[in-house]
C-alpha positions in Angstrom: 38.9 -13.0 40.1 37.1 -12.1 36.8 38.0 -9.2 35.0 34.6 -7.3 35.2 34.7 -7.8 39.4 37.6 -5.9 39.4 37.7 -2.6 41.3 33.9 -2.2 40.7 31.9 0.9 39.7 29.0 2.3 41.7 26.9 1.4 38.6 26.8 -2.3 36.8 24.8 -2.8 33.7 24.3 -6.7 32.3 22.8 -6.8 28.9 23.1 -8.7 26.1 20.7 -11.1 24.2 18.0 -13.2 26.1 18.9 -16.3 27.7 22.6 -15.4 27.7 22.6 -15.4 31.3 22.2 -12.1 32.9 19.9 -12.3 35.1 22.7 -15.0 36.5 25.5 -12.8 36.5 24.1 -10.0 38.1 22.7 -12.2 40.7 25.7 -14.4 41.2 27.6 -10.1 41.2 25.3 -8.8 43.6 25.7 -12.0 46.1 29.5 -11.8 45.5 29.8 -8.3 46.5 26.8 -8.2 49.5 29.4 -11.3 50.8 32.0 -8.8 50.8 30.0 -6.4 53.3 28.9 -4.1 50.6 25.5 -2.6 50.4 24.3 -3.4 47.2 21.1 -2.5 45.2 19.9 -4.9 42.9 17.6 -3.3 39.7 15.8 -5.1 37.0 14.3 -3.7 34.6 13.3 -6.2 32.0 9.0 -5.9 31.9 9.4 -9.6 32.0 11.8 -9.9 35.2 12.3 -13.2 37.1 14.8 -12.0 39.7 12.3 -13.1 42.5 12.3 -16.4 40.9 15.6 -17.0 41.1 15.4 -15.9 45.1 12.2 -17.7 46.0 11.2 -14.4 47.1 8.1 -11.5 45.6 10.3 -8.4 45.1 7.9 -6.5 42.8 8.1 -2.5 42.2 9.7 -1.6 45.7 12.8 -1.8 46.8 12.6 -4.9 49.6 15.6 -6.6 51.2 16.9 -9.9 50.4 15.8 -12.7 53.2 18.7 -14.9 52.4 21.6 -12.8 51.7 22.7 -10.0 54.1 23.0 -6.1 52.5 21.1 -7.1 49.4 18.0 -5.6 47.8 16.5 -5.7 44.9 13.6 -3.6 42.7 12.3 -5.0 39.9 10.2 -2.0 38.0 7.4 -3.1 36.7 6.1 -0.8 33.6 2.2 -1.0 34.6 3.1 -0.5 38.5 5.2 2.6 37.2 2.7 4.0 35.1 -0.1 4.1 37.4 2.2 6.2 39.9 2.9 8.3 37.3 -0.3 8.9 36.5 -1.6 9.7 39.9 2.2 11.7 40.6 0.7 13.6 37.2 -3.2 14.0 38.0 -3.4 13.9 41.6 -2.6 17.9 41.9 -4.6 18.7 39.6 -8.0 16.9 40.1 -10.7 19.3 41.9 -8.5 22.4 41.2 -8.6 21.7 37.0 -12.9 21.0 35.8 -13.1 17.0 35.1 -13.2 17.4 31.5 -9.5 18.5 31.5 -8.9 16.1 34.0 -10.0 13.3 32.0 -8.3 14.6 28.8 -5.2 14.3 31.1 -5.9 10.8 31.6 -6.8 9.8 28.3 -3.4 11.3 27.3 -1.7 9.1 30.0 -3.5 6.3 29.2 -1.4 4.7 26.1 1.6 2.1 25.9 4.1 5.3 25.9 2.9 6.4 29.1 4.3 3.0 30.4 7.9 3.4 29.0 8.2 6.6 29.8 7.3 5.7 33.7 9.8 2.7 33.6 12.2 5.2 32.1 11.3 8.2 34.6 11.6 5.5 37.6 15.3 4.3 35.8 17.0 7.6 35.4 15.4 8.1 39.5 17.7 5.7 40.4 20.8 6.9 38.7 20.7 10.0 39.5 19.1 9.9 43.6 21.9 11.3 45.6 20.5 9.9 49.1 20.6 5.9 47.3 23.9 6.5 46.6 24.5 7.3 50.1 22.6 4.2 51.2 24.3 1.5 48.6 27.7 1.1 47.4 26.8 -0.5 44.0 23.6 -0.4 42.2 23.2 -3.6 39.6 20.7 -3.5 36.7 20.0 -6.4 35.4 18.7 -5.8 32.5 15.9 -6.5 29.2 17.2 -8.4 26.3 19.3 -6.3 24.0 16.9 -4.1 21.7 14.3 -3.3 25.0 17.8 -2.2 27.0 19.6 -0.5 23.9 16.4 2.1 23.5 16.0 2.2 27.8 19.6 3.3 27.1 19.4 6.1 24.8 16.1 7.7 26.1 18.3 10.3 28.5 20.2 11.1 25.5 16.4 11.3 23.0 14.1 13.4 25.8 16.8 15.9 26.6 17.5 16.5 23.2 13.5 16.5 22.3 13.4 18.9 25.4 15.6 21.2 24.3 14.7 21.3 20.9 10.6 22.0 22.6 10.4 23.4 25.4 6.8 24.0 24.7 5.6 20.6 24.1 6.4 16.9 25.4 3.1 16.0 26.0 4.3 12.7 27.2 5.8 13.8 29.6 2.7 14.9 31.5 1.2 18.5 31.4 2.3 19.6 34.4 5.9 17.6 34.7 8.1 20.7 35.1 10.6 20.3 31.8 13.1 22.2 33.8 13.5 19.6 36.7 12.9 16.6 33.9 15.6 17.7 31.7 18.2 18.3 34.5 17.7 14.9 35.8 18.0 13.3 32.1 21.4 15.6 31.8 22.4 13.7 35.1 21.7 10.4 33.6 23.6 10.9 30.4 26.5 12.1 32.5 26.7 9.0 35.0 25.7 6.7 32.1 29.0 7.9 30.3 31.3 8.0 33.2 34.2 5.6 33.4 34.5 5.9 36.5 30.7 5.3 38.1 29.2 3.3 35.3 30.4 -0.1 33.6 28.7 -2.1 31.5 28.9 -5.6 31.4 28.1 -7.6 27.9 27.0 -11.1 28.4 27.2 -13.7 25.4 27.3 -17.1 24.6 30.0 -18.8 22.2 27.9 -18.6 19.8 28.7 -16.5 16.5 24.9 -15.2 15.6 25.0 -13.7 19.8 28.4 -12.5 19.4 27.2 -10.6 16.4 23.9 -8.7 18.4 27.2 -8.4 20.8 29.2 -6.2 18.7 26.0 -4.1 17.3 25.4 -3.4 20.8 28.8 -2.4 21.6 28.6 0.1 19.2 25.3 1.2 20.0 25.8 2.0 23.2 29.7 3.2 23.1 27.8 5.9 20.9 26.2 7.4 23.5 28.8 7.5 25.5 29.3 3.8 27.6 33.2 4.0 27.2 34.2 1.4 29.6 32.7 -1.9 28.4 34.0 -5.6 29.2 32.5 -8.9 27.6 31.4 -11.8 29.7 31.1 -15.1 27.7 28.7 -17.6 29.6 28.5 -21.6 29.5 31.4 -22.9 27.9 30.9 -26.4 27.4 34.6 -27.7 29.0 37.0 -29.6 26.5 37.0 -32.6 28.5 32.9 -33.4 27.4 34.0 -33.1 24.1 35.8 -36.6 23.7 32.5 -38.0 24.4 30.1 -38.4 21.8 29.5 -36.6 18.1 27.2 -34.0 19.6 29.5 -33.1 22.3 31.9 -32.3 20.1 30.3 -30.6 17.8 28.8 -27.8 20.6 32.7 -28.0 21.7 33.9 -27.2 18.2 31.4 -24.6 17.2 31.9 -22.7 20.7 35.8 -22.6 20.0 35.5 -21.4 16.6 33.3 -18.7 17.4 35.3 -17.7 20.0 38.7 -17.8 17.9 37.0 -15.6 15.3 35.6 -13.2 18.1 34.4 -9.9 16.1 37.8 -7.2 15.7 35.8 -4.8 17.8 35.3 -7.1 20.6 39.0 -8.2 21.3 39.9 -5.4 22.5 37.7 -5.0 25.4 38.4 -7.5 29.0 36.8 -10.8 28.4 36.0 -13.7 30.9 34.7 -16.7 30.3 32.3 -18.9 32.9 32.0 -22.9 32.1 28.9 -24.7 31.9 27.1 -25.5 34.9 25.8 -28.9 35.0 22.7 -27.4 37.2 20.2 -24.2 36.8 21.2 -21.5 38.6 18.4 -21.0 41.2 18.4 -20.3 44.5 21.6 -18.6 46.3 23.7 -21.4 46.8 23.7 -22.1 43.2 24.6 -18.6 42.5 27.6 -18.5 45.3 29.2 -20.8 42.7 29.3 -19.6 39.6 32.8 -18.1 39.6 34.3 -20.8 41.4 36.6 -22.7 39.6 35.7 -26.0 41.1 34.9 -29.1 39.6 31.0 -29.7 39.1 30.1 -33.6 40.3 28.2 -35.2 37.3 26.4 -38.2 36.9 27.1 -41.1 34.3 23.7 -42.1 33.5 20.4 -40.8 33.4 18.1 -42.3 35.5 16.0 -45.1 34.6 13.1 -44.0 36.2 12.1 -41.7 33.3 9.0 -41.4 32.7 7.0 -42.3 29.7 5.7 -39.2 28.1 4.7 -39.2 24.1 7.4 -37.4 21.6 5.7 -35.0 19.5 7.3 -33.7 16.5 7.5 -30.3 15.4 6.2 -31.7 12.2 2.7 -32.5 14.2 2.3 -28.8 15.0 3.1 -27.9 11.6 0.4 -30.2 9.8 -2.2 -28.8 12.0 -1.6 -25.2 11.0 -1.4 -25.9 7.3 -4.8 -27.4 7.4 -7.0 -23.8 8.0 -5.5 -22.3 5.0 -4.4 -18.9 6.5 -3.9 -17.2 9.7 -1.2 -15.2 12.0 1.2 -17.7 13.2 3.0 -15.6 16.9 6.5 -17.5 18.3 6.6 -15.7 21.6 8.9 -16.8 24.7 11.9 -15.4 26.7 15.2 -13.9 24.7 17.5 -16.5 23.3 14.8 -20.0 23.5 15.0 -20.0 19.3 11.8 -18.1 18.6 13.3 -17.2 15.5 14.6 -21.0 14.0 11.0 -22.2 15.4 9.1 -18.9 13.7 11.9 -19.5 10.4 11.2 -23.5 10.4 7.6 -23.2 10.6 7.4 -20.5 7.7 9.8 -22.9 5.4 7.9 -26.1 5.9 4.2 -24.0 5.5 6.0 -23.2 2.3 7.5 -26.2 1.1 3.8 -27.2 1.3 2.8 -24.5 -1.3 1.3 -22.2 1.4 1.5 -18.4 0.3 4.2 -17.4 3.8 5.2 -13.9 4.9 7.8 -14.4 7.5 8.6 -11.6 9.6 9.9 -10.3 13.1 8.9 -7.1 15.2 12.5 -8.2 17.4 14.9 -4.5 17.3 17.5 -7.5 17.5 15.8 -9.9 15.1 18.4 -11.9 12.3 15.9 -13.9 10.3 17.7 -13.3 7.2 20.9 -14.9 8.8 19.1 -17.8 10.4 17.3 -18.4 6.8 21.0 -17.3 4.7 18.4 -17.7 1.3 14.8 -17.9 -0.4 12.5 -20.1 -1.5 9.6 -20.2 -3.4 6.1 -19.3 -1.5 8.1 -17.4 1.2 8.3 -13.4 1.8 10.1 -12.3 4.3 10.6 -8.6 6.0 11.2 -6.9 9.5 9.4 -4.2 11.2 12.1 -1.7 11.6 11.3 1.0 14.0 13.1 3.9 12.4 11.7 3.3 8.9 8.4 2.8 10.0 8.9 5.9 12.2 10.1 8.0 8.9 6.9 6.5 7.0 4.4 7.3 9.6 5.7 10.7 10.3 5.1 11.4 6.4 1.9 9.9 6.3 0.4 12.4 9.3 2.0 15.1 7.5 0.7 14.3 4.0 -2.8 13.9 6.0 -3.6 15.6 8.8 -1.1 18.0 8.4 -2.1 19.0 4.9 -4.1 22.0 5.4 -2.4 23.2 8.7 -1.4 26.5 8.8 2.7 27.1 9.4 2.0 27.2 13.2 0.1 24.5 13.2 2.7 22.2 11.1 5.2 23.4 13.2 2.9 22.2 16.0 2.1 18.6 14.5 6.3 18.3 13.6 7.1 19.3 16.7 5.1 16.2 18.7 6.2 13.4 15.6 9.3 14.4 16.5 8.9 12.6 20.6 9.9 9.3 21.0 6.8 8.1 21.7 6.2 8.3 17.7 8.4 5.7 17.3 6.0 3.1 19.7 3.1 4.1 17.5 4.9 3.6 14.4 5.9 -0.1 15.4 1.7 -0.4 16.2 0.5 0.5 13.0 3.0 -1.9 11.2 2.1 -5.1 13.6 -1.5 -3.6 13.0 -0.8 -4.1 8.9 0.6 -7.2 9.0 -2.4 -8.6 11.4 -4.8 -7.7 8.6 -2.8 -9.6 6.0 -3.2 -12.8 7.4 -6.7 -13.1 6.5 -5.2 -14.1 3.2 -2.4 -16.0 3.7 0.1 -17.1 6.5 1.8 -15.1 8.1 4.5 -16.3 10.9 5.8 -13.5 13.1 9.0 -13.8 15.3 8.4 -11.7 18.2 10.8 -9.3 20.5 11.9 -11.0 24.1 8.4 -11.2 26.3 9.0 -8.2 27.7 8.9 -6.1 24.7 5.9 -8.0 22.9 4.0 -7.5 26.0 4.3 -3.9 25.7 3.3 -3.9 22.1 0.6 -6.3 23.4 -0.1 -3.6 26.0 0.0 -1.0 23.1 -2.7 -3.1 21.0 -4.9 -3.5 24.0 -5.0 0.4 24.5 -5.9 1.1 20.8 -9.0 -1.4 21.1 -9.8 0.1 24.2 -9.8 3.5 22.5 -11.9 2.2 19.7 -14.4 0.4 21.5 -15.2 3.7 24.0 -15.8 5.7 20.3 -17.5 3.5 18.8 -21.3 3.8 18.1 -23.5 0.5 19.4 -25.0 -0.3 16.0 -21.3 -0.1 14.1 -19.3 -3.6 14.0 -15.4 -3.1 14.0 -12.8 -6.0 14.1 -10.0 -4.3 15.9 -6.3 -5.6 16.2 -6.5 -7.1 19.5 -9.7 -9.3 17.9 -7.9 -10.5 15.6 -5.2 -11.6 18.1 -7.8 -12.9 20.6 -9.7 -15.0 17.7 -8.2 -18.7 18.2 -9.4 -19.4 14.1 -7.2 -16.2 13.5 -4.0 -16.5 15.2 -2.3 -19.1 16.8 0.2 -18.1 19.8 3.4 -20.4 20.4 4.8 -20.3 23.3 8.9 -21.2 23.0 11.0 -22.4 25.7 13.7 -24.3 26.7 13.4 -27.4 29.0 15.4 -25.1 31.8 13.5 -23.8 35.3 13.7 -20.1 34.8 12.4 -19.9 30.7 9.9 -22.4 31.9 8.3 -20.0 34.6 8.6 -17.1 32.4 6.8 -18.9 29.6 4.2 -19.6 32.2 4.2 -16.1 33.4 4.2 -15.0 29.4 1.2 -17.6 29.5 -0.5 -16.2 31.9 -0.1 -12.7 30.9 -1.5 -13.5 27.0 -4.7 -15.0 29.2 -5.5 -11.4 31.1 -5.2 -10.0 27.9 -7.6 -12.6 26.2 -5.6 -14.7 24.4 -5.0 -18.4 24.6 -1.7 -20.1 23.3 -2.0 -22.8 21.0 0.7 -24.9 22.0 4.8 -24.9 23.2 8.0 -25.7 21.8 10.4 -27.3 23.9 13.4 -26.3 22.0 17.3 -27.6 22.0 16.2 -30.4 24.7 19.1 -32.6 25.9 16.7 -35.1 26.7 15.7 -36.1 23.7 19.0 -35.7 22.0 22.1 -38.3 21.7 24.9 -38.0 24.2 27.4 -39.9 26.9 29.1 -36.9 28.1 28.3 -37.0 31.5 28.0 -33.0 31.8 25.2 -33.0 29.3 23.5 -36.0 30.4 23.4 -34.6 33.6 21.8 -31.2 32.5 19.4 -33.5 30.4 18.1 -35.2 33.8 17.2 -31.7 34.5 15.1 -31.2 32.0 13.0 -33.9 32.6 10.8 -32.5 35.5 10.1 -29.5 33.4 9.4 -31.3 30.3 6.8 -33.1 32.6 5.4 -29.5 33.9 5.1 -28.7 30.4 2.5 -31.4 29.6 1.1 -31.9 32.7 0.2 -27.8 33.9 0.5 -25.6 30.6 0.3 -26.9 27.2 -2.5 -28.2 25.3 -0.2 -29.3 22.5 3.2 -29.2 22.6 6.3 -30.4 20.5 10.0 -31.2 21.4 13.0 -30.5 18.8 16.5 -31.8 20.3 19.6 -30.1 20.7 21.4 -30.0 17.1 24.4 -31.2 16.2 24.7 -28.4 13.5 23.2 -25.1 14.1 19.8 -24.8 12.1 20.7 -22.2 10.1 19.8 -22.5 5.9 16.4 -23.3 4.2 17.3 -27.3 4.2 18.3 -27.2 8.1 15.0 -25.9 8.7 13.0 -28.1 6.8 15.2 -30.7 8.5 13.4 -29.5 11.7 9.9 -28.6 10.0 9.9 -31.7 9.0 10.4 -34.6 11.1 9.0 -38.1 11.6 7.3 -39.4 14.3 9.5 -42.8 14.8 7.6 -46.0 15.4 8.8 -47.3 18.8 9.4 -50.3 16.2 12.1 -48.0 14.5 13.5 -46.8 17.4 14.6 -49.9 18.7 16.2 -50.5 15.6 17.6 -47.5 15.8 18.1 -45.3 18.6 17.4 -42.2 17.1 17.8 -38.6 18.8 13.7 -37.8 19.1 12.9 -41.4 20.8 16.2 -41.7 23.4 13.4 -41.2 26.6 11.1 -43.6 25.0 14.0 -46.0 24.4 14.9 -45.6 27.6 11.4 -46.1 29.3 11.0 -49.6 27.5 14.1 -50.7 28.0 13.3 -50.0 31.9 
């Protein structure tokens, strides 16, 4: 039995970077344990969850039983959901007692992007710390946002009791009326169970990879800081050593994997470690899921079927020329954790650049690593990150250089006292996206985004601040506001990363669909590290490769108006010349690729040799 099954807490956290395989493994957990007659609660709280994909079933933001497996439920809390009970939990007693001016200035108040984390975050330390639940279900799983989203979810007990404490007098984001009393004894509650041994373990999912490993160990720490002392690490989809014998790229995944896993981080090797092999098939549905810890042998094919269909090979190259020709604009790599926004966002930026383009490269990710991924400079190419806490520092200085200038002592004690909420922090992060949209009037500028769920709240953030602008602003007075700029195709280009894998495919159509409500259209997809178009005869990977091909199809055929395919690499894309390599490839005659069979053209090869 794997370690992290043993003798299991009430509470299970999965975290880790995106596409690790979480929302797997605290699927596959809360089957495995339901199977064992326990009641069992299943939570997500990633903004962008897709645990009702993986059981065919709408879940949504109640707690509703699972059809297909007996004693399981699941809740997946959705942010705007949350917020709107929060609001009406907030305004409801008051409106007709308070007049409707104060009624609507409560509303306005609620009405912002830190209204809907602090609902998700009310509605998660609920569920910790709701005696009667407890009573109804013997473990509660969260499955839960990719690492920098979970990491702040995480510390908010810890943050609002503090803030409380330190003003009792204020936490306007709280809501008006919100008893501080009640609030900071249930955050007290949620520290505690988050930091017992005993009730709560957390579970940290990687994959043998040594960039994931690394976000691995800064979230250990992270989080062992405030207090998750019993921590084990789950290493997901080995590739088995028997593929390796099969081809170059085979062996390279094979060899890389090992060596990362020989060299695991010192801080790491001490905690219980399991590691789960490759699957040759996605992990949907529950039969799938019953089998992930098994041990038995997978059956795999030894060809790929020769009915693929013929479907044109776009380079990532193509998507690049057709940028470079407007001269400017904000470049947006946006898709679920762990699909390679940041090598597409990093090879995009170095080939714009290599072309003499003026490029600022930069990420809003908490969990971002451009500089590793890029490991040096170039000409034509600046490169920065949004960090929340020094662009929380700089903007609490600016309000207090300006609007706090001529305040009186009370009333800077006042203004200090409300920079010092969390919230701050989510309007700090704003204002730099905000910045950074403006600059790309001038010049390029290619932005690696957080996992979906976190962009769509800074999305959501944007929104709220053109909403607020637009209600004060005078009929005759033209103002171009963030979320224009975003929504103006000649402005900024969204691309929409994924992997040629079921569940990133239907959260990139989700993500798709999402951008749309809000007003913005996508430009085109990325299907990255595809097996399909890459080289191999292990049977394992050609077998995952026939998978892809019916969602490569979807890709074309329902969502993208453009899209490009970059194969699986033999070595990681990491350095300026790997990702020109990828910026800059050829499309290959179908002359060339019969001379030579080259990674990009296998499907086509394959098609006219059928």
């Amino acid at each position: 039995m794997m370690l992290f099954l043993q003798n299991t807490p009430p509470f299970l956290f999965f975290t880790g970077k995106g596409g690790v395989g979480k929302t797997s493994l605290s699927c596959a957990t809360a089957i495995h344990l339901a199977k064992q007659g326990k009641k069992v609660l299943l939570v997500s709280t990633d903004p962008a969850s897709n645990i009702g994909q993986v059981f065919s079933q709408t879940i949504g933001n109640t707690i509703t039983d699972i059809a297909t497996v007996s004693g399981l439920s699941a809740l997946e809390i959705d942010p705007q959901q949350a917020a709107q009970q929060y609001r009406d939990r907030i305004v409801g007693p008051v409106r007709g007692v308070l007049p409707e001016s104060v009624v609507r200035g409560i509303e306005e108040g609620l009405s912002g992007a830190c209204t809907t984390e602090i609902a998700a975050f009310d509605e998660f330390t609920e569920l910790l710390t709701d005696e009667s639940l407890m009573g109804k279900y013997e473990h509660i799983i969260f499955d839960t946002a990719p690492t920098g989203h979970t990491i702040r979810l995480l510390q908010l007990p810890s943050a609002w009791s503090g803030f409380i404490d330190e003003n009792p007098e204020g936490a306007s984001c709280l809501g008006p009326l919100s008893g501080l009393e009640k609030q900071r004894d249930r955050y007290t509650q949620a520290v505690s169970v988050l930091s017992d041994p005993n009730r709560t373990r957390l579970v940290l999912v990687s994959r043998a990879q040594q960039s994931t490993l690394d976000e691995v160990v800064r979230t250990h720490k992270e989080l062992a800081d405030i207090g998750f002392s019993q921590q084990h690490l789950v290493i997901n989809g080995v590739l088995p050593e028997k593929e390796a014998s099969h081809d170059v790229l085979a062996a390279a995944l094979y060899q890389r994997e090992q060596k990362a896993i020989a060299n695991l981080p010192e801080v790491l090797q001490s905690l219980p470690l399991d590691q789960l092999p490759l699957k040759a098939q996605n992990l949907v549905g529950v039969e799938a899921l019953s089998g992930l810890f098994s041990d038995g042998e997978e059956g795999t094919t030894n060809s790929l079927d020769n009915s693929t269909p013929s479907m044109p090979l776009p380079h990532l190259s193509t998507l690049v020329d057709d940028i470079a020709t407007t001269g400017h604009g904000l470049i947006m790599t946006m898709g679920k954790g762990g699909v390679g926004k940041t090598t597409m966002a990093a090879a995009i930026a170095v080939a714009l650049a290599k072309q003499g383009h003026s490029v600022h490269l930069t990420t809003s990710d908490p969990a971002a690593h451009l500089s590793e991924t890029l490991a040096g400079s170039m000409d034509n190419l600046e490169v920065s990150r949004i960090d929340p806490h020094q662009e929380t520092t700089r903007y609490r200085q600016h309000i207090l250089d300006t609007k706090g200038k001529n305040l009186d002592e009370q009333g800077r004690l006042m203004l200090e006292e409300d920079l010092r909420s969390p919230c701050t922090e989510e309007i700090a992060v704003f204002q730099a996206f905000s910045r950074i949209i403006r600059e790309s009037s001038q010049k390029f500028v290619v932005m690696d985004t957080a996992p979906t769920g976190h962009t769509l709240l800074l999305l959501d953030a944007t929104g709220a601040y053109h909403r607020e602008v637009t209600r004060h602003t005078q009929e005759n007075v033209h103002v171009v506001t963030p979320m224009m700029r975003l929504q103006d195709p000649a402005q900024t280009k969204v691309i929409v990363v994924t992997l040629a894998e079921t569940t990133p495919v239907l959260e990139a159509a989700n993500l798709q669909a999402d951008l749309r409500r809000a007003g913005i259209e996508p430009w085109a997809w990325v299907i990255n590290n595809s097996l399909t178009v890459s080289t191999t005869s292990s049977p394992l990977l050609k077998q995952r490769a026939a998978f892809e091909l019916a969602q490569i199809e979807a890709v074309k055929t329902n969502y993208a108006q453009r899209f490009a395919l970059v194969p699986m690499q033999v070595d990681e894309p990491v350095g300026i010349q790997a990702l020109l390599n990828l910026g800059q490839q050829k499309t290959v005659t179908a002359a060339e690729s019969e001379e030579s069979p080259s990674q990009q053209d296998v499907v086509t090869h394959q098609h006219k040799a059928s």
